[in-house]
C-alpha positions in Angstrom: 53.3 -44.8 100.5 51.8 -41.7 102.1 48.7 -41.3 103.1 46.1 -38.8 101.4 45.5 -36.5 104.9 49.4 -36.5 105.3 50.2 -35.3 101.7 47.5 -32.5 102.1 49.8 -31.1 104.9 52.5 -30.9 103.0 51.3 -29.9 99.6 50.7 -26.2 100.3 53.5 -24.9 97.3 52.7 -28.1 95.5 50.1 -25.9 93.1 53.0 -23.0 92.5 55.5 -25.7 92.0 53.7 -27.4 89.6 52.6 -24.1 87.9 56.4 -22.8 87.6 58.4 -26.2 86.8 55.4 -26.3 83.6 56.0 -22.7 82.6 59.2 -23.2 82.7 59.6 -25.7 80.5 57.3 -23.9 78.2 54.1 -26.8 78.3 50.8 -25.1 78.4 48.2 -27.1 80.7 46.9 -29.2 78.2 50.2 -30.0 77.1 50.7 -31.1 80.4 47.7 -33.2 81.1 48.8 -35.1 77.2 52.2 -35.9 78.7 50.4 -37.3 81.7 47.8 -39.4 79.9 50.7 -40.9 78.2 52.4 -42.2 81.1 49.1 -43.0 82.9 46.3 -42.4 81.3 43.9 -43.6 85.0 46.0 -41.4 87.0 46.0 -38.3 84.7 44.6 -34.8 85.1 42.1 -33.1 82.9 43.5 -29.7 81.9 40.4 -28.2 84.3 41.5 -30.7 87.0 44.9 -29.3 87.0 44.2 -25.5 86.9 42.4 -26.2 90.2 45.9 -28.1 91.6 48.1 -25.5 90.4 45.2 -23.1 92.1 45.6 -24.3 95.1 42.1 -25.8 95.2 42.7 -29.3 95.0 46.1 -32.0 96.1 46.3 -34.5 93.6 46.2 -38.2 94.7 49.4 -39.9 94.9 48.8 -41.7 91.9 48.3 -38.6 89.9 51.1 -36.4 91.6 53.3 -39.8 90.7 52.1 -38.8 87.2 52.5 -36.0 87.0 56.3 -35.9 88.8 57.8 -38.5 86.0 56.7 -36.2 83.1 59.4 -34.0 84.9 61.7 -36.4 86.0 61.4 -35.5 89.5 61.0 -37.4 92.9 57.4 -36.6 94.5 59.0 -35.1 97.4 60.6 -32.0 95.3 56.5 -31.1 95.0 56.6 -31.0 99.0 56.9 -28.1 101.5 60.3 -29.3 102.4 61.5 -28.6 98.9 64.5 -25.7 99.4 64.9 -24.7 96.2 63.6 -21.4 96.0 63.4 -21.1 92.0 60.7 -24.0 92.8 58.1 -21.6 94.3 59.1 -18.0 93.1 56.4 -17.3 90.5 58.0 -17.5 86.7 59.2 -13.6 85.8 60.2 -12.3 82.6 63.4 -10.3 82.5 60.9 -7.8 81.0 59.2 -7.2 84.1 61.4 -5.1 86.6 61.8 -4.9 90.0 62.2 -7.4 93.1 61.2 -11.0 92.3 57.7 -12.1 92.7 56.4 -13.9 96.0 54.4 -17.0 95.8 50.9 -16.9 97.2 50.9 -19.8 99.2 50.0 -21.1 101.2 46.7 -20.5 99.4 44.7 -20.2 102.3 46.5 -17.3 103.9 46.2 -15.6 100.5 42.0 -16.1 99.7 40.9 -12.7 98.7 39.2 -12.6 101.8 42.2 -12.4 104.1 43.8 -10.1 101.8 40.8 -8.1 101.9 41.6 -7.6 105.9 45.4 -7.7 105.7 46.1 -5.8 102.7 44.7 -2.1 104.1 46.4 -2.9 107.7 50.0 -3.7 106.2 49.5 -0.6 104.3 48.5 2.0 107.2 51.3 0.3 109.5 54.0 1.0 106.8 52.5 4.5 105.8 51.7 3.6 102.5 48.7 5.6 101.0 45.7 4.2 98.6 47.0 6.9 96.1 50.8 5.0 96.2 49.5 1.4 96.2 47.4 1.9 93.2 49.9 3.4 91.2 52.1 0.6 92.3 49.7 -2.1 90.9 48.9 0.2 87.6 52.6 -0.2 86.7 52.5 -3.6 87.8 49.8 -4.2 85.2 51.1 -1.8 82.7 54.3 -3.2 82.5 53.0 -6.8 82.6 51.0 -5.9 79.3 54.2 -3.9 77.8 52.2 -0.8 77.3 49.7 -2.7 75.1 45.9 -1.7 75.9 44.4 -2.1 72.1 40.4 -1.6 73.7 41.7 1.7 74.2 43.9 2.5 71.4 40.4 1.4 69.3 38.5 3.6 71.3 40.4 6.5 70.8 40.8 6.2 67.1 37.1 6.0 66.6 37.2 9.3 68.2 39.9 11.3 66.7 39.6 9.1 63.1 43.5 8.9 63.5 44.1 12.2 62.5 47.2 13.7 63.8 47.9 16.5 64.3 44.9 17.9 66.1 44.6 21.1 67.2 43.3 22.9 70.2 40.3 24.1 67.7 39.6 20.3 67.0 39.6 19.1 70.6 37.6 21.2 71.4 35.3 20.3 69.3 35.8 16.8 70.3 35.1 17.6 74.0 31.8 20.2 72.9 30.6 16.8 70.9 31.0 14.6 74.5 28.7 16.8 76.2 31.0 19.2 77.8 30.6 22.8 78.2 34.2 24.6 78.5 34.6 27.3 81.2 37.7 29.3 82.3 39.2 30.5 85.7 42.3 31.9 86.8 44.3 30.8 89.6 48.4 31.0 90.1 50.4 28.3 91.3 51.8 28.0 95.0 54.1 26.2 97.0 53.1 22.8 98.0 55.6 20.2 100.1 54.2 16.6 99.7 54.3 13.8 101.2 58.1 13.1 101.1 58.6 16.7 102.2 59.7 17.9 98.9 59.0 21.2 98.0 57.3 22.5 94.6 55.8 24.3 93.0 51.6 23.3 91.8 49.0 24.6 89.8 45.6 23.5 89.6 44.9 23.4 85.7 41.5 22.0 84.8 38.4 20.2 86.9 34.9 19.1 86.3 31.9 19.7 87.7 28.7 17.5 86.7 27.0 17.4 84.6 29.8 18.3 82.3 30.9 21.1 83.2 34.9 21.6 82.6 36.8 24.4 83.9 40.4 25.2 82.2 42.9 27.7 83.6 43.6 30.3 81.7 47.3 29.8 82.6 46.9 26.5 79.9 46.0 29.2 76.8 50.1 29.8 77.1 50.6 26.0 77.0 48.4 24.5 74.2 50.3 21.6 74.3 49.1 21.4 78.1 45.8 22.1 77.1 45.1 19.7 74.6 46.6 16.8 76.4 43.8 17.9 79.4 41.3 18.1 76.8 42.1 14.7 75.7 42.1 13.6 78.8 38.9 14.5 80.1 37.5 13.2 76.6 38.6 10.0 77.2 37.1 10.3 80.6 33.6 10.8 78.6 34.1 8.2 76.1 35.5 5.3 78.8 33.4 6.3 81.8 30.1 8.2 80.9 31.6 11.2 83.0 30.9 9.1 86.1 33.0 8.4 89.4 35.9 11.0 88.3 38.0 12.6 90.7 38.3 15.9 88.8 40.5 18.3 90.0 44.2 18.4 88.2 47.0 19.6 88.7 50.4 20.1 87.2 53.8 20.3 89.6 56.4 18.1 91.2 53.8 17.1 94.1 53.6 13.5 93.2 50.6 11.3 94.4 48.6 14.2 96.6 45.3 15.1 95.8 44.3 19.1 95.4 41.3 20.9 96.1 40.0 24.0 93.7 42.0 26.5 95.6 45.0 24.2 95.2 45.5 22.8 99.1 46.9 19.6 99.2 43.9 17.2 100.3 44.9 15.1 104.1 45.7 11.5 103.3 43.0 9.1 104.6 44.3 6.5 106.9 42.5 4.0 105.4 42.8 2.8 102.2 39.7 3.3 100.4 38.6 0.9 97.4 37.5 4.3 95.6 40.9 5.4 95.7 42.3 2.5 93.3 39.0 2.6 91.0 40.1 6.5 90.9 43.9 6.0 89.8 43.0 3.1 87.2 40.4 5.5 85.8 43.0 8.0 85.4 45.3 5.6 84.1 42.7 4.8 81.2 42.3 8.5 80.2 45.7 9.3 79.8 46.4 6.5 77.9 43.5 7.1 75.7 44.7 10.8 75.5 48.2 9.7 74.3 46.4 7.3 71.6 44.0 10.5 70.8 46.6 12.5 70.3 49.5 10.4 69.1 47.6 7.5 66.8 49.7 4.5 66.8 50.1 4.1 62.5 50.6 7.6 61.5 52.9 8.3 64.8 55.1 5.1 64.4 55.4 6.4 60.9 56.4 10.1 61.7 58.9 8.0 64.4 60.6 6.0 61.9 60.8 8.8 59.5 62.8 10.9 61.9 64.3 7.8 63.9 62.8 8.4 67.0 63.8 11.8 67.9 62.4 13.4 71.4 61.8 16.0 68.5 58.9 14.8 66.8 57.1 16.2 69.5 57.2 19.6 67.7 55.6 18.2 64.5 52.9 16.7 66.4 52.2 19.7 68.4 52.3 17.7 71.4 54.8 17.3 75.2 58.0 15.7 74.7 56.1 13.9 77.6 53.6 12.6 75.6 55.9 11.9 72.6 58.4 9.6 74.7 55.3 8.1 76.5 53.9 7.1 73.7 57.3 5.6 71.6 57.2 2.6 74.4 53.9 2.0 73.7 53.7 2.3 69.1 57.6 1.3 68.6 57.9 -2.5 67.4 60.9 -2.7 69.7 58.9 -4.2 73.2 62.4 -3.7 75.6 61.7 0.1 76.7 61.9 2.5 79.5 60.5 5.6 80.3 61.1 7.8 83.4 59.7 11.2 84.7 61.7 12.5 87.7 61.9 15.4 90.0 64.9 16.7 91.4 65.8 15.6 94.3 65.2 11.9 93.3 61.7 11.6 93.0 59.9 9.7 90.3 56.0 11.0 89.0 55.6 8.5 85.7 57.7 5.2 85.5 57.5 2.4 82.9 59.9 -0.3 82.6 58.9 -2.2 79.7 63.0 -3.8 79.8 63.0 -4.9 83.5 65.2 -2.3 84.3 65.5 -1.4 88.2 64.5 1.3 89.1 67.5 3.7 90.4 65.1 5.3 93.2 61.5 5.4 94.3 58.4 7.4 94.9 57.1 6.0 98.3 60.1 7.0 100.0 63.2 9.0 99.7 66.6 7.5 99.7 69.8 8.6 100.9 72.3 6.9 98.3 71.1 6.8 94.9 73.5 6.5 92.1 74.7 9.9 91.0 75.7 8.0 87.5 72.0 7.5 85.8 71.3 9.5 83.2 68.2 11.1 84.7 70.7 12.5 87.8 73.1 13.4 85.1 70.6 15.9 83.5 68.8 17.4 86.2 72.1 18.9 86.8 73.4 19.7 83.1 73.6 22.9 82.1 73.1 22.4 78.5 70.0 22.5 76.8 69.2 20.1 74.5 68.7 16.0 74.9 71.7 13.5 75.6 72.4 10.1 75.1 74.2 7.8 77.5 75.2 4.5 77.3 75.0 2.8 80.0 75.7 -1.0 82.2 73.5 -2.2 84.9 73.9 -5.5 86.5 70.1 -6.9 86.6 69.0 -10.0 87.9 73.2 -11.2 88.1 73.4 -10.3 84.7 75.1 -6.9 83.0 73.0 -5.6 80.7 73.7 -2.7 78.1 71.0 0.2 78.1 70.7 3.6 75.8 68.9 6.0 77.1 68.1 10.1 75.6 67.3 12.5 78.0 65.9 16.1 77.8 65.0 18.0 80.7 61.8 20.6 80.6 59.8 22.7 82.7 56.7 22.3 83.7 53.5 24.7 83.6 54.1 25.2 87.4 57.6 26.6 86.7 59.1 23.1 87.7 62.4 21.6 86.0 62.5 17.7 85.4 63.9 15.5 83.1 62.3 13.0 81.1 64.0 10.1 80.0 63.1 7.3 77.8 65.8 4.3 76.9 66.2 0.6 75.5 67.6 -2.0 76.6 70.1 -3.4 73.8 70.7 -7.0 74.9 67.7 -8.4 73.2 68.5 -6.3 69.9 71.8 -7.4 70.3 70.9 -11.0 70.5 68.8 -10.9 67.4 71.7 -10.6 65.4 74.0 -13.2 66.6 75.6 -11.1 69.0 76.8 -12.7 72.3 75.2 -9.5 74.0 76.1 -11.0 77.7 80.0 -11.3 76.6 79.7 -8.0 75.6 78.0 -6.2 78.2 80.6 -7.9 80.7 83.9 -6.9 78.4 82.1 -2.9 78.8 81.5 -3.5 82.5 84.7 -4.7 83.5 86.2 -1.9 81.1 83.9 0.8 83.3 84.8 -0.7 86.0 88.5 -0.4 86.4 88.2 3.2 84.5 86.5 4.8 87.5 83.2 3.3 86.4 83.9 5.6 83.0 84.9 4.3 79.6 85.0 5.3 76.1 83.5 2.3 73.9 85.7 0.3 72.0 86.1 0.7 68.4 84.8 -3.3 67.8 81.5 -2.6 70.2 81.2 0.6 68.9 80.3 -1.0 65.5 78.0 -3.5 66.9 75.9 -0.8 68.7 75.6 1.1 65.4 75.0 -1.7 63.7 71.4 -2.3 66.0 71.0 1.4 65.7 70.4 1.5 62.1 68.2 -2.1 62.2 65.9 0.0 65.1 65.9 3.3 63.1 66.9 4.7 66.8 69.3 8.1 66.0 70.2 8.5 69.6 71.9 5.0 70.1 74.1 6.3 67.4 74.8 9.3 69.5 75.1 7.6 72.4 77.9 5.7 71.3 80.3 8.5 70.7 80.2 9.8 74.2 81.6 7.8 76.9 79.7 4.8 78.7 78.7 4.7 82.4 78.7 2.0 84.8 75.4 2.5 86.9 74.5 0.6 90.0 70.6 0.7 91.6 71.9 2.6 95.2 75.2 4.5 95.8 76.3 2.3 98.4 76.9 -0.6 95.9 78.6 1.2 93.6 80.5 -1.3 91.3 83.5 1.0 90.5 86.8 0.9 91.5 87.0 2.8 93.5 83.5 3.2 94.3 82.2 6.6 93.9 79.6 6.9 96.9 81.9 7.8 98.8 83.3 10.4 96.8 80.4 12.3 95.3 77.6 11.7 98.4 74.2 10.9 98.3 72.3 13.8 97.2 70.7 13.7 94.0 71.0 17.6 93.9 
């Protein structure tokens, strides 16, 4: 039998382990301390006794790691450092949040908050990531996490606007004249900026506030009122969620993603540190526009007007509001949780990302790559001529799995002068599931049909059906669309392009 002291040596993943091996079998922590009483009731934790273990702030005696290790029919070294298996300690995932896998913060000494506190700022200065970037990172993080669900501020903004919809610029206004603000005008053209990833673009400076509540609009936003009334909402939810205080004011509208702007419209120097301000700033931000989309767009009557004219990018124009807003706000009021939504800058840059489906994300906006696949949907239409939106089927290996996605693109300009696409898309599996469908045979037969088709196939006649079938049951018109044009294989970089023969070669890595 071990001893206590030599089991505390070795029980530094024991908390994750335990914490993933229970999730995974779907047991909450009281379920888990029951299952233990009943195999030893002296030897079993309490439900707070366990949170601390699984913490990291206590090891469990023998006796009770015993216990705990026959509820799941494991040997009590499988809890232990030595343990290989690395689904034991990767933190539990699911397929609805994207990216790279999660990493296990043990052991839990090296991850206290106050040696993140020191480490966290140096590992981001040494890989020349700014406070701006990492904030934005953990936004998404926590956006996505929550699927686009913030109902604190979907309430605060319906006791505002009373759910009307639409509003005009007349009644935001008055919205904004009733938060205390006093609206004043300048003019000022947009210039040339090249941000951090030494992109060029084009930037205007289009609203800021001074305090006491003082908000300044530029004139060039009269010719945009769909521009000006999201700004409006914004800084009104600014007032509502933050009593005016702490916000960074100036805005600006242009490819320049992540840079901050002074009132003549210079791009701001990057502090080397990163500055706690900095994240307080972005989530601030984060919490107006969201409460300017919900202002704007209320979730009843907008999910209504959505299923009436099955989630067009139209509907925009009946709400007098962005396509921008529109698509935003479809992941966050449609009853189907498995969305996307993607704003992008040519050549490959990304300013607004939500992946509500776990869907990788094809490029990134901390750095510029050399070999992104030419075959998403977003590439596709920054270089289509037509006007209009698309639809694209398309199949994306994720997490060793092919998965089926529908997307509808339009691309727009911005008030700087600025083309970009945005892009908003589901992923069908789950739908596809939910009606008996064996969605991962299916998505393999279209990948292996795309692949050995030069990545390029027209749907078959029996999949074809399927996918109209799930159209109709999610009211979504441009799956239906979708399907008549030809699917795409897509891969997350160029240079693992599953096509045969790969393309990469062939049509390069610009995203141009």
């Amino acid at each position: 039998m071990r001893a206590t002291k030599s089991l505390i040596r070795q029980a530094h993943f024991l908390g994750t382990k335990i914490r993933n091996i229970r999730k995974r079998n779907n047991l909450t922590m009281d379920d888990l301390s029951t299952r233990c009483v009943r195999v030893d009731p002296e030897a079993a934790p309490s439900v707070s006794y366990l949170s601390m273990i699984e913490r990291g702030k206590r090891v469990p005696s023998i006796d009770m790691l015993e216990t705990i290790a026959s509820v799941f029919q494991k040997d009590i070294d499988w809890f232990l450092d030595d343990e290989p298996e690395p689904q034991a300690i990767t933190p539990v995932k699911s397929r609805t949040q994207g990216g790279l896998l999660g990493m296990a913060l043990e052991p839990s000494f090296l991850f206290s908050n106050d040696i993140l506190q020191i480490a966290l700022p140096e590992l981001l200065s040494q890989t020349g990531v700014s406070g701006q970037q990492f904030a934005h990172l953990l936004i998404r993080a926590y956006q996505e996490h929550h699927q686009n669900h913030f109902p604190d501020l979907e309430r605060a903004a319906e006791a505002v606007g009373q759910k009307r919809m639409p509003l005009s610029v007349e009644d935001l206004m008055v919205l904004a004249e009733a938060q205390g603000l006093s609206i004043r005008w300048f003019t000022r053209p947009a210039s040339g900026v090249v941000d951090g990833l030494g992109v060029y673009s084009q930037n205007i400076v289009s609203s800021y506030m001074e305090p006491p509540g003082v908000l300044f609009l530029n004139e060039v936003l009269r010719a945009y009122p769909t521009r000006l009334k999201y700004e409006l909402a914004v800084y009104i939810g600014h007032c509502v969620l933050h009593s005016k205080d702490g916000y960074y004011s100036v805005k600006s509208v242009g490819g320049s993603h992540g840079d901050r702007f002074d009132r003549q419209g210079q791009v701001q120097a990057e502090q080397s540190a990163v500055d706690a301000q900095d994240i307080l700033q972005a989530w601030r931000s984060f919490e107006s526009s969201f409460f300017a989309g919900a202002l704007l767009c209320p979730r009843v009557p907008f999910r209504q007007l959505l299923e009436r004219h099955g989630y067009e990018v139209s509907v925009h124009q009946h709400v007098g509001v962005s396509a921008s807003v529109a698509m935003r706000r479809m992941t966050a009021v449609s009853p189907y949780t498995h969305w996307h939504y993607f704003d992008a800058y040519a050549p490959g840059k990304l300013k607004a990302v939500y992946r509500g489906n776990g869907i990788p994300l094809p490029w990134g906006n901390m750095r510029s790559l050399e070999n992104p696949c030419q075959q998403w949907a977003v590439f596709r239409k920054m270089t289509d001529q037509q006007t209009g939106s698309s639809a694209q089927i398309s199949v994306l290996m994720v997490a060793g799995e092919p998965r089926i996605f529908c997307c509808e693109s339009i691309r727009v300009a911005d008030m700087a002068g600025n083309d970009h696409v945005l892009c908003a898309g589901i992923d069908l599996n789950p739908a596809l599931e939910a009606q008996g469908v064996d969605a991962l045979a299916m998505a393999e037969a279209l990948k292996t049909l795309c692949a050995v088709s030069g990545g390029v196939a027209q749907i078959p006649k029996n999949l074809r059906d399927e996918f109209a079938r799930v159209a109709k049951i999610l009211n979504i018109n441009w799956i239906s669309r979708g399907v008549q044009e030809d699917a795409q294989l897509i891969c997350v970089r160029g240079g693992e392009c599953p096509r045969q023969p790969a393309c990469y070669g062939a049509c390069g890595g610009s995203a141009n």
